[in-house]
C-alpha positions in Angstrom: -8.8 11.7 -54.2 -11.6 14.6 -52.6 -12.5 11.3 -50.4 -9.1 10.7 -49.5 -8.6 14.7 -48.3 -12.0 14.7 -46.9 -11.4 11.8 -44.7 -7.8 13.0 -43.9 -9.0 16.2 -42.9 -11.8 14.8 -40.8 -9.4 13.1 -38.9 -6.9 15.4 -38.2 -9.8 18.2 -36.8 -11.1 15.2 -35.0 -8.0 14.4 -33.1 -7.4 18.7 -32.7 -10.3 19.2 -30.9 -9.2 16.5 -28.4 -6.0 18.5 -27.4 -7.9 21.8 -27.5 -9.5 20.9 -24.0 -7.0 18.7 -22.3 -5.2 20.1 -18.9 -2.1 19.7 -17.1 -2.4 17.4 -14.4 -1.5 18.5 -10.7 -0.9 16.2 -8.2 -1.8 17.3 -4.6 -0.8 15.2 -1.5 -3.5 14.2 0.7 -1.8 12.2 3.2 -0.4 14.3 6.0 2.9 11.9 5.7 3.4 12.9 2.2 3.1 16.8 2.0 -1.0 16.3 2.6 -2.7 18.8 4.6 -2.1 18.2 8.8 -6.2 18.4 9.3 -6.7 15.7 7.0 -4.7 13.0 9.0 -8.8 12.3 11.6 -10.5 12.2 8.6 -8.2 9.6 6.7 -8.0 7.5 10.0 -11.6 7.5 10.5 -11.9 6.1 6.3 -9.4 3.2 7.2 -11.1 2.4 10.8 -14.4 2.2 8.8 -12.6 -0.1 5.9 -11.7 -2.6 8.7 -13.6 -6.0 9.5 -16.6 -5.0 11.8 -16.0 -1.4 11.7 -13.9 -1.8 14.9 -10.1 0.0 15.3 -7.4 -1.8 13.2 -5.4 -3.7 15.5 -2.3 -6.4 15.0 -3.2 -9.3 14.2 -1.2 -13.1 13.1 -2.3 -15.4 10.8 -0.1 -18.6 11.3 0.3 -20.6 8.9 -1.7 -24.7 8.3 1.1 -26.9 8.5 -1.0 -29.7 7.0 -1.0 -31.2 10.3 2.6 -31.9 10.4 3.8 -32.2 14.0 5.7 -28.8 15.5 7.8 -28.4 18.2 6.4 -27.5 22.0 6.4 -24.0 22.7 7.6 -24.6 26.1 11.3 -23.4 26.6 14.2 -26.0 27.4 16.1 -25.3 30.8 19.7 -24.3 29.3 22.7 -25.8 30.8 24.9 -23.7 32.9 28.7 -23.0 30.8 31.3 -23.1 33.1 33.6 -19.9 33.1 36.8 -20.4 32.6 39.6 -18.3 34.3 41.5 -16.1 32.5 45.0 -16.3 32.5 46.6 -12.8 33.6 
């Protein structure tokens, strides 16, 4: 029974001593879009430009699709045919 209270009371000042230095957490916006400070905004574009392929600026790019080499249409537009307008009946 003493080993039973000794290892009971072991474990609860263990697990006290835990909560004796924990904080509250405080969340502080970085981004400027989200609260953040203004000045940050040139320092978190210069971390994203740097994260990019080649260090260059982040620009647009597309990456079609491999169709498997199935045949697509030509990009070329079709003439349209002219509609003829009808006349309205006043």
């Amino acid at each position: 029974m003493k080993i039973l209270a000794a290892v009971v009371g072991t474990s609860v000042l263990l697990s006290s001593i835990g909560a004796v230095h924990a904080s509250e957490l405080v969340y502080r916006p970085i981004n400027p879009s989200f609260g953040g400070d203004p000045l940050n905004g040139n320092w978190l574009l210069s971390q994203a430009t740097a994260q990019t392929a080649g260090g260059g600026s982040p620009g647009f790019s597309i990456d079609f699709p491999d169709f498997g080499g199935i045949p697509q249409p030509d990009p070329t537009p079709v003439p349209v045919p002219e509609v003829p307008l009808i006349p309205s009946a006043n």
